[in-house]
MIPA-839767 format. One record per residue (C-alpha): residue in one letter; x, y, z. Coordinates in steps of 0.5 Angstrom, whole numbers, padded with zeros to 4 digits, always signed. Layout:
AXYZ
...
This chain:
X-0113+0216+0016
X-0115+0221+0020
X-0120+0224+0024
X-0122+0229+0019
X-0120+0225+0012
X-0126+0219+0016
X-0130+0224+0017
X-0130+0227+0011
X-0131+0220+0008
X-0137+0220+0011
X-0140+0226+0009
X-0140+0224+0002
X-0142+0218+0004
X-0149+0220+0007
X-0148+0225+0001
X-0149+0219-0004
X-0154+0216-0001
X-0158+0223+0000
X-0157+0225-0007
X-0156+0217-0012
X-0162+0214-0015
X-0158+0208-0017
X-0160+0203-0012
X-0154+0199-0013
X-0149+0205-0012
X-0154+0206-0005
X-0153+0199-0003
X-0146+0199-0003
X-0145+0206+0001
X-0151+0203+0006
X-0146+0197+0007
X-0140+0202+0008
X-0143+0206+0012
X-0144+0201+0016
X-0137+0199+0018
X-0135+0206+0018
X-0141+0210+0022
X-0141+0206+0029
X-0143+0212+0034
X-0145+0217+0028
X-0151+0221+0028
X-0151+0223+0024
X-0150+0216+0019
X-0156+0212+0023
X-0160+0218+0020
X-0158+0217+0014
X-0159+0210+0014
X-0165+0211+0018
X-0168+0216+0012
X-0165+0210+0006
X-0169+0204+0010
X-0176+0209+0011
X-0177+0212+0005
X-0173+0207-0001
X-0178+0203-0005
X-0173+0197-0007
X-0173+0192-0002
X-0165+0189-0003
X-0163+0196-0001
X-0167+0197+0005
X-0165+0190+0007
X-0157+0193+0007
X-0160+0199+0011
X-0163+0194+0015
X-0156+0190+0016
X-0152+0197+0017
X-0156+0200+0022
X-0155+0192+0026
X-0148+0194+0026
X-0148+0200+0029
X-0155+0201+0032
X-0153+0197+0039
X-0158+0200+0044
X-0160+0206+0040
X-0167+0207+0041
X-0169+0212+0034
X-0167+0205+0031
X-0170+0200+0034
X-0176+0204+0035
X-0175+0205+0027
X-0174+0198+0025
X-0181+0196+0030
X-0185+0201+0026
X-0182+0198+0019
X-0185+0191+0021
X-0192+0192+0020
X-0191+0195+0014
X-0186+0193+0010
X-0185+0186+0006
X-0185+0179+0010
X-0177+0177+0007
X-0176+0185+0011
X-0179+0183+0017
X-0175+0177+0017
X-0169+0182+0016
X-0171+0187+0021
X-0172+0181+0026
X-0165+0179+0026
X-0162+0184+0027
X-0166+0187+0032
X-0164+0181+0035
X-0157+0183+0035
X-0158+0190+0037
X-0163+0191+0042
X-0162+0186+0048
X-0165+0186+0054
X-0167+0193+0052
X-0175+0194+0056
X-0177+0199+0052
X-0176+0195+0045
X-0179+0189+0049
X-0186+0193+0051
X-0186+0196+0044
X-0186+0188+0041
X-0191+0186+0047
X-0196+0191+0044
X-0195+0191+0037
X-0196+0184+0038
X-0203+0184+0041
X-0205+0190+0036
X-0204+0187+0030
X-0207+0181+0026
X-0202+0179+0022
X-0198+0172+0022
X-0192+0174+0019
X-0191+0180+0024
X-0192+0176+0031
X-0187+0170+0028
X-0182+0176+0027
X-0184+0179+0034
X-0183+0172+0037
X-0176+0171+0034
X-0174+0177+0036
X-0176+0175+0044
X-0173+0170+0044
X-0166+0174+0043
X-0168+0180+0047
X-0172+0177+0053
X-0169+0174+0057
X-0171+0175+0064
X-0177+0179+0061
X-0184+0178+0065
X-0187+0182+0059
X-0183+0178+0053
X-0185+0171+0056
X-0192+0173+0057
X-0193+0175+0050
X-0190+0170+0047
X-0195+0165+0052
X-0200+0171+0048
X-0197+0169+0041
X-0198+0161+0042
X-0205+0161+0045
X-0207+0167+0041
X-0203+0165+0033
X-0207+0162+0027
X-0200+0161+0024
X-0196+0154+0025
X-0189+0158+0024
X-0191+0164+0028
X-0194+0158+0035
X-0187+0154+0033
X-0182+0160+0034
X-0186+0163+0040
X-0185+0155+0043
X-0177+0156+0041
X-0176+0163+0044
X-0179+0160+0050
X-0174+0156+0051
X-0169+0161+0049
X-0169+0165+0053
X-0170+0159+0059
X-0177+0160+0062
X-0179+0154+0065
X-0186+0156+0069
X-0192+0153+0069
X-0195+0158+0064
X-0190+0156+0059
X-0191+0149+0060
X-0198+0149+0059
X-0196+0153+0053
X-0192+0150+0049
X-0197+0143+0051
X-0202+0147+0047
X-0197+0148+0041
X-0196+0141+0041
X-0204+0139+0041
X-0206+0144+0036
X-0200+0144+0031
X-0203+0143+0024
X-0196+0142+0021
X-0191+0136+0024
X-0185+0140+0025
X-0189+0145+0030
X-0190+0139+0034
X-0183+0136+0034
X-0180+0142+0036
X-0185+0143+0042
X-0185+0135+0044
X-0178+0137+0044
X-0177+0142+0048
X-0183+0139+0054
X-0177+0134+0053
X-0173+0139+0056
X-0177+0142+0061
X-0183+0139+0063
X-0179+0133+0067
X-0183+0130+0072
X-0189+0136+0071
X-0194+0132+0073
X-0200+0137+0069
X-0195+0136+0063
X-0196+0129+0064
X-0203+0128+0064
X-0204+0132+0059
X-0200+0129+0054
X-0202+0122+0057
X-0210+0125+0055
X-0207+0126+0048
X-0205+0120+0046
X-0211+0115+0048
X-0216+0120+0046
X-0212+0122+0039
X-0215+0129+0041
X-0210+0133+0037
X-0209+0136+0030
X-0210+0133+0025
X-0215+0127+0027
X-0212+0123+0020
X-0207+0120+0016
X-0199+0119+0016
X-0198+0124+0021
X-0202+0122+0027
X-0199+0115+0026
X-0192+0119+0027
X-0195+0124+0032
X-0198+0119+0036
X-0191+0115+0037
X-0188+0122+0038
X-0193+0124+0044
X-0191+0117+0047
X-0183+0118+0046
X-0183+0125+0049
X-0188+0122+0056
X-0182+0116+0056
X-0177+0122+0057
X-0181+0125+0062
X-0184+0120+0066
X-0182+0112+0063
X-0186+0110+0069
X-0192+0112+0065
X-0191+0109+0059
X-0191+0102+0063
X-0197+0103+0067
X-0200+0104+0059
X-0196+0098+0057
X-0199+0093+0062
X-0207+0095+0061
X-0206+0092+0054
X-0209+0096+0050
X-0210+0096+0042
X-0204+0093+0038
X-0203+0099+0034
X-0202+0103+0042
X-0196+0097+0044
X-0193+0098+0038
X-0193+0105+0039
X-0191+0104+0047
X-0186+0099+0045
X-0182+0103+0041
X-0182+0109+0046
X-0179+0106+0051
X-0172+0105+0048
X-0172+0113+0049
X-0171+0111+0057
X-0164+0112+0060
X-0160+0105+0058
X-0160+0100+0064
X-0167+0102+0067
X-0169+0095+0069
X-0177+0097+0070
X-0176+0099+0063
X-0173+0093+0060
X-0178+0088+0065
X-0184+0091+0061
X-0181+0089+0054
X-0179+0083+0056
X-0186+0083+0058
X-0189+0084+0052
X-0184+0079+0048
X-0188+0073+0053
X-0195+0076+0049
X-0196+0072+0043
X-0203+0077+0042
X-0197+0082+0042
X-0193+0079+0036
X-0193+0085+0032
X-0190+0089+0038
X-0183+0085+0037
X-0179+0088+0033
X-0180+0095+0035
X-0180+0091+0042
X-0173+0088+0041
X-0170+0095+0037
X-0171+0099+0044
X-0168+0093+0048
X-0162+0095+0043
X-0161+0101+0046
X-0163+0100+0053
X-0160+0093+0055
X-0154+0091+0051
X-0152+0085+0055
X-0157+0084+0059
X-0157+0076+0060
X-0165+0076+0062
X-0166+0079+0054
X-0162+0075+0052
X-0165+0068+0055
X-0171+0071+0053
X-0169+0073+0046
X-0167+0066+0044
X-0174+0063+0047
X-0177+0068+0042
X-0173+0066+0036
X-0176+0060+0034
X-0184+0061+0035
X-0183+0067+0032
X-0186+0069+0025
X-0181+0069+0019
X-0182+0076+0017
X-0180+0078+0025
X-0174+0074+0026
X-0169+0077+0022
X-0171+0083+0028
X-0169+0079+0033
X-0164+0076+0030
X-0161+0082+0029
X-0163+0084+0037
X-0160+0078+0039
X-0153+0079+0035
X-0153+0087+0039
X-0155+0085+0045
X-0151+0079+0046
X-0145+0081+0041
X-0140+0078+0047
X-0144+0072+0049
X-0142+0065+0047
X-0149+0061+0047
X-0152+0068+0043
X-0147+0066+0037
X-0148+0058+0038
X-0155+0060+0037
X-0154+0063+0031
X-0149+0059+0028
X-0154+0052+0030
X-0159+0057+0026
X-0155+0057+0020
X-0156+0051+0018
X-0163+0051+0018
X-0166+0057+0015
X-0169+0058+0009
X-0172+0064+0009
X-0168+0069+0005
X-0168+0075+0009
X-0167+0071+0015
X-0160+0068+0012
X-0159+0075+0011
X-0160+0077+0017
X-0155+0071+0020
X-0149+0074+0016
X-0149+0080+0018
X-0150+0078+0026
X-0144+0074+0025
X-0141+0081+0022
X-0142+0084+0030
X-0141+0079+0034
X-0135+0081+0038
X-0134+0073+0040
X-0133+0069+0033
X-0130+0062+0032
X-0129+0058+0026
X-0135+0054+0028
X-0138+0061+0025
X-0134+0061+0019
X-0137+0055+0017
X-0143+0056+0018
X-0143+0062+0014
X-0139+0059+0008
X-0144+0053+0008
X-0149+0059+0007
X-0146+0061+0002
X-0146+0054-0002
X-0153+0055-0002
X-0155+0062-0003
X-0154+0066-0010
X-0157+0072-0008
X-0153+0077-0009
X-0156+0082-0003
X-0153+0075+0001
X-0146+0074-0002
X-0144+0082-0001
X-0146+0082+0006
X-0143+0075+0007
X-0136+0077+0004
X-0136+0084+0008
X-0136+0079+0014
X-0132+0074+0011
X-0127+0081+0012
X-0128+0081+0019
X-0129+0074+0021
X-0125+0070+0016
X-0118+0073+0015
X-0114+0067+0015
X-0119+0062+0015
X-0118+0056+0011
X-0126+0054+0010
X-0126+0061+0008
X-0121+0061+0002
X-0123+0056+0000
X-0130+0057-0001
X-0129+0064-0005
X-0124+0060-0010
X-0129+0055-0011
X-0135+0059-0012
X-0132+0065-0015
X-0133+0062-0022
X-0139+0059-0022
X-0141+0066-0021
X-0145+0069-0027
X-0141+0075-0027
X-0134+0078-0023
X-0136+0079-0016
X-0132+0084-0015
X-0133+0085-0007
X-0131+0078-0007
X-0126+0079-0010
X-0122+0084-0005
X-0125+0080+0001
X-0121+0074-0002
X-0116+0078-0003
X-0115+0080+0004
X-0117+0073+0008
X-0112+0071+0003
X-0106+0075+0004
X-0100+0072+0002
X-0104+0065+0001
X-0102+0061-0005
X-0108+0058-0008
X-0111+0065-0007
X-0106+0068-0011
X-0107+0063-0017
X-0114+0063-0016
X-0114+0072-0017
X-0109+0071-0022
X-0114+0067-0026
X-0119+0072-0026
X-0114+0077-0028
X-0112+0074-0034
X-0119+0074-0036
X-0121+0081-0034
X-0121+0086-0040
X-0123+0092-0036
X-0117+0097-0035
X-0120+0099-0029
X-0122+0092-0026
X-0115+0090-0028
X-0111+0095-0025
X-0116+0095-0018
X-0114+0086-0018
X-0106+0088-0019
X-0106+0092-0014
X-0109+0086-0009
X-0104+0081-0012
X-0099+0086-0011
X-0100+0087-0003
X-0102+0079-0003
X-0095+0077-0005
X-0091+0082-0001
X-0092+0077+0005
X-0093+0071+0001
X-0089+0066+0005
């Protein structure tokens, strides 16, 4: 096409758009302008008019997504589309300010007109559309950066605070004002999210920032913060702990060791597992609190932030292994589970567990032993036994699937093992299906195992279950000796 025949093109596009009362012929000339109009007077005009003066929201939004795409740094658009903001729609708003995003980077005078449009006007939606267009067009900005400290202290709207924090941290503002600001979005948040995102960013940001510190340790004992009741102060208080762990754990120890109120070490326990892996400090308060029977609460939160922070540690496991016993029935099978992750390569943790087995009796305890044998990374036939042994005496349904998926693992091979399942399949209620496969793949090529798996063939009267076992039967005698 050539210049002229494109030009003309345009001319009766803009005619059409000047001219058409259909708002469906109007949306689709408005796109197409918006690849063809770039650097073009008097197309951004025209979009200009159509954005200014349609009274059907969708066909604005078109204009709006044209002039974004060919209104880089032309101000009559981006003064345009500022203007539309206080009046138009809140889904426009929207709109406008992604794709004055787009067009208007670090462009000073859309960044004054924002800063005052913020401070003039009342409305929420507005100032959060402000505050996410900062964010992509103000950095290095002094006037976006204040305004955006204004938006948080100044908001009545938890969206419009919570997009402010995150503009901050877009366009990479570190300063002491932008702290403060965004440890004030934490505390006044009304909606949980809001205070996620701004725990979340003083994370990033606010290591080591002794004013931040204190002012989220202050927080956290008083409870000074919205909203004083139900769920979410439960929850906000441990996000509180864990953003003080990340930004200075050495806090949270000092908590810890003043032995507050139960719910407070629950709470501290839990954050610590967000301290870099292997910070021996960290670890030797928990251990600590493990030797606090006043504390028993606290253990498994305790032992789950030993899991992230201590794998392999010796001094837990011995620690862990002296808990167990005095431990009560509804925490052991947290450490169990801890004792199997932390000391998944260690012999003495598996020969624990394995003396365990035998004389447990507690349903969820028996549960959380076969999973343990599951990810040991050490095994030995003793564990094997001892899980078969289990299963001799446990017909819960729960235990036997976490038990055969071990087996899986574990007992490939095994001839206690084999043996076991041929034994107990029948005396099931019903086909157990995923013990059937794990017969199959412990049982490769084994006789008995076969014979055992052709009986249950032989009986079964669903397509489907047939099919499946004859496949497994199939792969067994392959490499039958």
């Amino acid at each position: 096409m050539s210049n002229q025949q494109e030009q003309d093109n345009i001319n009766f596009l803009i005619k059409q758009l000047h001219t058409s009362q259909d708002n469906s012929v109007l949306k689709q000339v408005a796109e197409r302008l918006g690849f063809l109009g770039a650097a073009n007077a008097d197309v951004i005009n025209a979009l200009i008019d159509l954005v200014c003066t349609t009274q059907d929201e969708p066909t604005r939004w078109v204009g709006i997504q044209s002039l974004g795409k060919i209104g880089t740094d032309n101000n009559d658009v981006i003064q345009t589309l500022i203007k539309q903001l206080s009046t138009v729609q809140p889904p426009t708003r929207r709109v406008i300010a992604q794709n004055l995003a787009k067009i208007a980077v670090c462009n000073e005078q859309a960044i004054t007109t924002l800063a005052n449009l913020a401070r003039s006007t009342f409305d929420e939606v507005t100032r959060e559309a402000i505050a996410y267009t900062l964010g992509y067009i103000g950095k290095g900005s002094q006037d976006a950066i204040q305004t955006l400290i204004y938006l948080i202290h100044n908001s009545s709207y938890d969206y419009a605070r919570q997009t402010s924090a995150k503009s901050l941290r877009r366009i990479e503002d570190t300063s002491q004002d932008t702290i403060n600001a965004i440890v004030e979005t934490a505390r006044t948040a009304q909606e949980y999210q809001t205070r996620c995102t701004a725990l979340s960013i003083l994370e990033q940001i606010a290591v080591g920032n002794t004013d931040a510190i204190n002012k989220l340790t202050e927080m956290f004992l008083s409870g000074n913060y919205e909203p004083t009741i139900g769920y979410q102060k439960h929850h906000s208080q441990g996000l509180i702990a864990r953003t003080i762990a990340k930004i200075d754990y050495k806090i949270i120890i000092k908590l810890a060791e003043n032995n507050r109120s139960q719910e407070f070490v629950l709470i501290l326990a839990k954050s610590l597992g967000y301290v870099n892996f292997g910070k021996l400090d960290a670890i030797n308060a928990l251990i600590k609190l493990l030797h606090l029977p006043q504390y028993e609460i606290a253990i498994s939160a305790t032992v789950y932030s030993l899991e992230k922070i201590a794998i392999g540690n010796p001094d837990v496991i011995t620690v862990l292994i002296e808990v167990l016993p005095r431990t009560h029935t509804l925490i052991r099978p947290a450490v169990i589970k801890g004792l199997s992750t932390i000391g998944a390569n260690n012999q003495i943790v598996l020969r624990t567990l394995i003396d365990l087995a035998y004389n447990v009796q507690d349903l969820e305890e028996r549960r959380a032993i076969a999973k343990a044998f599951g990810k040991m990374t050490v095994t030995s036939s003793e564990a094997v036994d001892a899980l078969t042994s289990l299963m001799r005496i446990c017909d819960d349904h729960n235990f036997w699937y976490i038990a055969t998926e071990t087996l899986q693992k574990i007992g490939i091979g095994n001839n206690n093992a084999i043996a076991t399942l041929i034994e107990l399949l029948p005396t099931l209620k019903s086909v157990d299906w995923n013990a059937v496969k794990t017969l199959a793949e412990i049982g490769v090529g084994n006789s008995a195992a076969i014979v055992a798996l052709t009986e249950i063939l032989s009986t079964c009267q669903d397509d489907n279950n047939r099919r499946f076992l004859t496949g497994l039967l199939e792969k067994m005698r392959e490499n039958q000796s």
